[in-house]
C-alpha positions as CSV (number, residue, x, y, z in Angstrom):
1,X,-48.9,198.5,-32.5
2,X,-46.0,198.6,-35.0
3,X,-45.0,196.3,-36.7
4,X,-40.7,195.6,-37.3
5,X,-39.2,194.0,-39.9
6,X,-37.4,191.4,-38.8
7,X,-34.9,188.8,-40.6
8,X,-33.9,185.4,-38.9
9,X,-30.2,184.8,-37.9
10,X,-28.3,181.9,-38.3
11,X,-29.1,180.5,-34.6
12,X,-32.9,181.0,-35.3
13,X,-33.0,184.7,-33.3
14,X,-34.9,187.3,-35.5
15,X,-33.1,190.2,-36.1
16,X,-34.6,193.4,-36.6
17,X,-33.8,194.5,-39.9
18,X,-32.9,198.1,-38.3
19,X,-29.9,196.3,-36.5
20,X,-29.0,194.8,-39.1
21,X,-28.2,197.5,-41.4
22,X,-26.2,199.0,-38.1
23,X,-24.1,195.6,-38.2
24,X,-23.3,195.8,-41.7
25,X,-22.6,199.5,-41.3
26,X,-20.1,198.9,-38.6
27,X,-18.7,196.2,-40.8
28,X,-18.2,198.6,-43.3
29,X,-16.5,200.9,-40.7
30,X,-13.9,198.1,-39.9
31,X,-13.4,197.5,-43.3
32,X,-12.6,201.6,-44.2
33,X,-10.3,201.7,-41.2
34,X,-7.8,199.1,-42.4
35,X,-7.7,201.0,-45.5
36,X,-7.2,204.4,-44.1
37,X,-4.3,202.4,-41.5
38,X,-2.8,201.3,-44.6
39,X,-2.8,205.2,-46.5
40,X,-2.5,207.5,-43.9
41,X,1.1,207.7,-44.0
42,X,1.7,207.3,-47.5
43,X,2.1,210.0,-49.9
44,X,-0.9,208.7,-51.9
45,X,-3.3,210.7,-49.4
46,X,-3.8,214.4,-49.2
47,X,-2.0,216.2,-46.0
48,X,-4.9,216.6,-44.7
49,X,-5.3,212.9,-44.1
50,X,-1.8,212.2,-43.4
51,X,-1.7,210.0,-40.0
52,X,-5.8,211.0,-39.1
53,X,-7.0,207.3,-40.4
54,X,-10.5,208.0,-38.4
55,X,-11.1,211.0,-40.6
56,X,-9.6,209.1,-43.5
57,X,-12.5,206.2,-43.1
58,X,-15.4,208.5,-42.4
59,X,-14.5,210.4,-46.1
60,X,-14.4,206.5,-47.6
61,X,-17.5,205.7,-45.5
62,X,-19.0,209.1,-47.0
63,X,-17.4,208.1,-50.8
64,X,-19.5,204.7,-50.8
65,X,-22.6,206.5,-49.9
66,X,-22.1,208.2,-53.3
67,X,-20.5,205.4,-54.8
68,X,-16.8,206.6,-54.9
69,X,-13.9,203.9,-54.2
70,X,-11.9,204.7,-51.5
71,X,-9.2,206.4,-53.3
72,X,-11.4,208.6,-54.7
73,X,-13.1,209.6,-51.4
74,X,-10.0,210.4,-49.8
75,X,-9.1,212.8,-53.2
76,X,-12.6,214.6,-53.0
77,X,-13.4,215.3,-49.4
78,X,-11.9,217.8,-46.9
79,X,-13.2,219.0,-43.2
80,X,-14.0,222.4,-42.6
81,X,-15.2,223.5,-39.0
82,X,-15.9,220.0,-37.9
83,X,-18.0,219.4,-41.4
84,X,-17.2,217.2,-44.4
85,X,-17.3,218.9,-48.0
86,X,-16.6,218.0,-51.3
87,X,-14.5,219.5,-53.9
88,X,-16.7,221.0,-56.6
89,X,-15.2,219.3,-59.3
90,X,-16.5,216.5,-57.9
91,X,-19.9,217.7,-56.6
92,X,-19.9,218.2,-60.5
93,X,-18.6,214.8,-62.0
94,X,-21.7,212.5,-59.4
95,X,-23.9,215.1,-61.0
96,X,-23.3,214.4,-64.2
């Protein structure tokens, strides 16, 4: 048998650790959507975000994965075919 981390909540209910991270995650995902709500039609984001705040949080949510602020994010990632990519200048600057 396995055995599963698990961390206690605040009632007393373990919690695996597993869910947890998804919980925070999804936290993380409400948090990035009020941002990209509050950019999306501003002329601070590239036109390839303008009024797509879901694709605007998924290139934050990608950013903090590589420690970018959302600003940045939004400046350094663009979709083509359905997948994210980063400008090389970038690629080049978390390199370095």
């Amino acid at each position: 048998m396995t055995e599963v981390a698990l961390r206690e909540s605040g009632n007393g209910v373990a919690i695996p650790d597993a869910l947890k991270s998804l919980a925070e995650w999804a936290q993380q995902l409400d948090a990035a959507m009020r941002i990209a709500k509050a950019l999306c039609n501003t002329s601070f984001v590239p036109k390839h975000f303008l009024g797509k705040p879901e694709e605007a949080a998924a290139a934050i949510l990608t950013g903090h994965e590589l420690g970018l602020g959302p600003m940045a994010a939004l400046r350094v990632f663009f979709v083509i075919g359905g997948r994210p990519e980063m400008y090389a200048e970038a690629k080049v600057a978390i390199l370095t």
